[in-house]
C-alpha positions as CSV (number, residue, x, y, z in Angstrom):
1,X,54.9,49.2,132.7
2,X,58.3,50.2,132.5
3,X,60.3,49.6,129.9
4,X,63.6,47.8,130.2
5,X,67.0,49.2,128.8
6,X,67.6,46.0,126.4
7,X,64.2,47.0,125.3
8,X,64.6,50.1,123.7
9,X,68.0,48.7,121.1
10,X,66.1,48.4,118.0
11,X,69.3,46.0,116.8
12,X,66.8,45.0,113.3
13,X,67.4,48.7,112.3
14,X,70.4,48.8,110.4
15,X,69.1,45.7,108.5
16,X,66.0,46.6,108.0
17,X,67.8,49.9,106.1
18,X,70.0,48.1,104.3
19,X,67.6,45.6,103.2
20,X,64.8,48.7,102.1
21,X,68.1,50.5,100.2
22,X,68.9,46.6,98.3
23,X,65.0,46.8,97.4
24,X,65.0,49.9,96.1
25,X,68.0,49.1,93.8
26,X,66.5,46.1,92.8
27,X,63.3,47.9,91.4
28,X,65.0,50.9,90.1
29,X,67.1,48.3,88.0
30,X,63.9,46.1,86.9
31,X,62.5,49.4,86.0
32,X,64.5,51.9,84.4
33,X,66.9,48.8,83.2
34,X,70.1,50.6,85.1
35,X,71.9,51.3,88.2
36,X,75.1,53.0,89.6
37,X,76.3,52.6,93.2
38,X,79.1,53.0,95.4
39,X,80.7,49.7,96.0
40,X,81.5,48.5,99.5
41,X,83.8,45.8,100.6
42,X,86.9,44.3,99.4
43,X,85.5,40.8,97.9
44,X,86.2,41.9,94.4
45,X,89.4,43.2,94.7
46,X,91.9,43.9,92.8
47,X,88.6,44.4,90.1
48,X,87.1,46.6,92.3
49,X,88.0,48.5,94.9
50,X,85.6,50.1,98.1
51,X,84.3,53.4,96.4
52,X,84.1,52.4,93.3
53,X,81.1,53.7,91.5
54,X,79.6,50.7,89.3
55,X,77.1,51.2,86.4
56,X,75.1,48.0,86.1
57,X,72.3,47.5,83.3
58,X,70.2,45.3,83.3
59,X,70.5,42.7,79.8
60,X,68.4,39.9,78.0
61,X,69.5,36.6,79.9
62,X,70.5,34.4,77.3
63,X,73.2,33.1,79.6
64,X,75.5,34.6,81.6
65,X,79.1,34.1,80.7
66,X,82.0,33.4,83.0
67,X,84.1,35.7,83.5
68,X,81.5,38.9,83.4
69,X,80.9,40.9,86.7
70,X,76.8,40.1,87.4
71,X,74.4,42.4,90.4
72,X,73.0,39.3,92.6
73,X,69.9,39.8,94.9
74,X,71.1,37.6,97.3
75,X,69.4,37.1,101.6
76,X,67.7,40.4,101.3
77,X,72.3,41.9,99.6
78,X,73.1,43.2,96.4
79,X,76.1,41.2,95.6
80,X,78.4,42.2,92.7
81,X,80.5,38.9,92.0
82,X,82.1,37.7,89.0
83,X,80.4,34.4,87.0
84,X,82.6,31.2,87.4
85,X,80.2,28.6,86.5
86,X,77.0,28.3,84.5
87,X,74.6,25.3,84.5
88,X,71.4,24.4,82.7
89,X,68.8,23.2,84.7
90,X,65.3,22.6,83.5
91,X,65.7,25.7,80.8
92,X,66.8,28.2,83.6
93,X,70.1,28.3,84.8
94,X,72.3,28.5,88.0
95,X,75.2,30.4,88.5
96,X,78.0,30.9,90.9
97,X,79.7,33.6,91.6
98,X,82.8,34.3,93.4
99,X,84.6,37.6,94.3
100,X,87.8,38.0,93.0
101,X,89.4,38.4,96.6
102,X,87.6,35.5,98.0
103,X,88.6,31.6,98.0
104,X,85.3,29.7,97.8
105,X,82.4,30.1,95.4
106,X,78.8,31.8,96.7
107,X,76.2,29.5,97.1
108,X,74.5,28.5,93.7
109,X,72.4,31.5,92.2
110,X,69.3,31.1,90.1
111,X,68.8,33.9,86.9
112,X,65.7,34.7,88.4
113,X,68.3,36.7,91.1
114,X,70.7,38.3,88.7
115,X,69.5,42.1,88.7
116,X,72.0,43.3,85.7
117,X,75.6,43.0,84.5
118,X,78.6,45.3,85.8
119,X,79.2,47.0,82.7
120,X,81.0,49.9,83.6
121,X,83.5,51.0,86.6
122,X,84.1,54.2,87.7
123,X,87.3,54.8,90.1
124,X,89.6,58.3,90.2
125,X,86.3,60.1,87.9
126,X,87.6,57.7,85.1
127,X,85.2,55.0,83.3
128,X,86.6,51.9,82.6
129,X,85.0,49.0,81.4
130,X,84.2,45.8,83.5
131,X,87.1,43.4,82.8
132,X,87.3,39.6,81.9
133,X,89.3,38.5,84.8
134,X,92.9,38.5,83.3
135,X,96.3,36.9,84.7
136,X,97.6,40.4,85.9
137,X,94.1,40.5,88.3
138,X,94.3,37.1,89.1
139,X,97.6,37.6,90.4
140,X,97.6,41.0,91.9
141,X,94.4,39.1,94.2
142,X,96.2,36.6,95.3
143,X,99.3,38.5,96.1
144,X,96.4,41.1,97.8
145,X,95.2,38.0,99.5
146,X,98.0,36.5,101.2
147,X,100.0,39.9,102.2
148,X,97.5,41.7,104.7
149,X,100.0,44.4,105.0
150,X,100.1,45.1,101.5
151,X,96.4,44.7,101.2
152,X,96.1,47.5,104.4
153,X,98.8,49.7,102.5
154,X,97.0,49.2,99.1
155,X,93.3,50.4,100.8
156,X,94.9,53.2,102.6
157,X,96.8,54.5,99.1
158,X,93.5,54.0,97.2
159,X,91.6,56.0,100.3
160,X,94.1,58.7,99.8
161,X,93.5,58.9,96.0
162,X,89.7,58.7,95.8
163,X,89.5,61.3,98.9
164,X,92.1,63.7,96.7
165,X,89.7,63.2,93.5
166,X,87.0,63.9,95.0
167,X,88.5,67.3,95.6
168,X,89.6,68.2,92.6
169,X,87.6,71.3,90.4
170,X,86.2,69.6,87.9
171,X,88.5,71.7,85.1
172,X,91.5,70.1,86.5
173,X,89.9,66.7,85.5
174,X,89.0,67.4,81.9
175,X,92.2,66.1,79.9
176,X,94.6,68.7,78.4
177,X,93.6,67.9,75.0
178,X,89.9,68.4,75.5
179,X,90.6,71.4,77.3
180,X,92.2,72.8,74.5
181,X,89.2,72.5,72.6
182,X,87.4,74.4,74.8
């Protein structure tokens, strides 16, 4: 029998992958109780940004709060979205979640699917901690949001920066005063 051309494109390949890499995360979290990836995307924006390195642990869940940055298992995706609404149902809860960048909510989560919370982000080799969503980041979204060039201009900057950190020796990123302890 000979095989067709449509045949051959395996098109289940990049989502099998991706779904095998959102499985792994998921155990190493349930296991070892944290996590640090590389961010993708711009839904989070201006909170995070594509290339961001996020350390998530995983916490007792009491009940998530609004306003704190939670890992989602979400359709076979890790989804790091911010908490905008908790409800009690039955002595679990459901959540939604909604990137900073985006308009609408995510479809209603259960806690059963929250993996960890964002604790930590790590952009330009500096550690800063996950943010309440203030009025400065609500606004810089929405200005990000309606002004595509600024948003394209904004990516491109932050693509220059993270590409000329990422070259940097590691001396030149040590502060002066630690150095001087050295």
């Amino acid at each position: 029998m000979q095989l067709q051309p449509q045949e051959l494109v395996v098109p289940a390949l990049g989502e099998e992958r991706e779904a095998s890499r959102c499985f792994l995360a998921a155990e190493t979290i349930r296991r070892f109780g944290q996590l640090q990836f590389r961010a993708h995307g711009t839904s989070m924006l201006p909170a995070i940004w594509p290339g961001d390195v996020l350390q998530i642990e995983r916490v007792p869940l009491e009940q998530p709060a609004v306003g704190q940055i939670w890992l989602a298992l979400r359709s076979g995706r890790l989804v790091a979205h911010r908490v905008v609404r908790v409800q009690s149902v039955d002595g679990d809860f459901v959540v939604w979640l909604r990137g900073d960048f985006l308009d609408a909510d995510d479809p209603e989560t259960l806690a059963s699917d929250l993996l960890g919370r964002v604790t930590a982000v790590v952009r330009y080799r500096q550690t800063r901690t996950a943010e309440v969503q203030t009025t400065t980041v609500c606004w810089w979204g929405r200005v990000l949001r309606e002004y595509h060039a600024l948003r394209a201009i904004a990516l491109r900057v932050h693509g220059w920066r993270e590409k000329r950190t990422r070259m940097l020796p590691v001396c030149a990123q040590v502060p002066i005063e630690t150095r001087a302890q050295i």
